[in-house]
N, C-alpha and C positions, 0 to 999 in steps of 0.2 A: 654742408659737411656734417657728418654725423659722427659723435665721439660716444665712446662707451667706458662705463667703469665698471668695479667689479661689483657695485649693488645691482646695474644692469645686465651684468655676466655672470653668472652664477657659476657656468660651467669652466671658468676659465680657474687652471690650478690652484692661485696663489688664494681664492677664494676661498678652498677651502682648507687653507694652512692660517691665514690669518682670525685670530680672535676679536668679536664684536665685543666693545666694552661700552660705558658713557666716560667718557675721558673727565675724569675729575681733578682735582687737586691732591686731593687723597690718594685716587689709582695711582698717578703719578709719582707720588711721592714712594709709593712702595714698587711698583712694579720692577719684574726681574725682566731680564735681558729676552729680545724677542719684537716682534710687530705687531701693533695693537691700531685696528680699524675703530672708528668715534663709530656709534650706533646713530648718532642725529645726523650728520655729514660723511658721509660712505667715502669722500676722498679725502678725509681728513685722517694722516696714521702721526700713531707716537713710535719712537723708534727708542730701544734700551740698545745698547751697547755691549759686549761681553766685559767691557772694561767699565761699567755703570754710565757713561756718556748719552746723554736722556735728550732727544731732538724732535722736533715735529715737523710733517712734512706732508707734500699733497702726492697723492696717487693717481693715475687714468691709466686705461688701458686704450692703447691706442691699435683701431683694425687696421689704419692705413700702411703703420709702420711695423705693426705685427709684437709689438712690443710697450713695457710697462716705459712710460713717461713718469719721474718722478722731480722734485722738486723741495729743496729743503728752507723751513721757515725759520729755524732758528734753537739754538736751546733751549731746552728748559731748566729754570732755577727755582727751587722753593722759594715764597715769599716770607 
């Protein structure tokens, strides 16, 4: 079976609404509300919240169901 993401899809829309960052601790700490793709792991996103609500989570795109697969890992909290 053959899975695809969106570093292997280029053409697929959300590609090219979502921003390449290096997910740091820093980024994190300031970023504003919106979806952020990790540059080193293409299915690793951070999610802001409109309401500041800060979570990480995995992305695929999937051809067989026609549709994004998502997956939440948890929040994030400054240390």
């Amino acid at each position: 079976m053959q899975t695809d993401s969106l570093a292997t899809n280029p053409s697929h829309a959300r590609a090219r609404t979502t921003p390449v960052v290096t997910l740091t601790e820093a980024f994190c700490a300031k970023a504003g509300p919106g979806e952020y793709q990790d540059q080193d792991c293409p299915a690793l996103r951070f999610y802001v919240g409109p309401t500041g609500a800060k979570t990480f989570g995995g992305y695929k795109w999937s051809p067989t169901d026609k549709k994004a697969l998502r997956k939440s890992f948890g929040t994030w909290t400054p240390t």
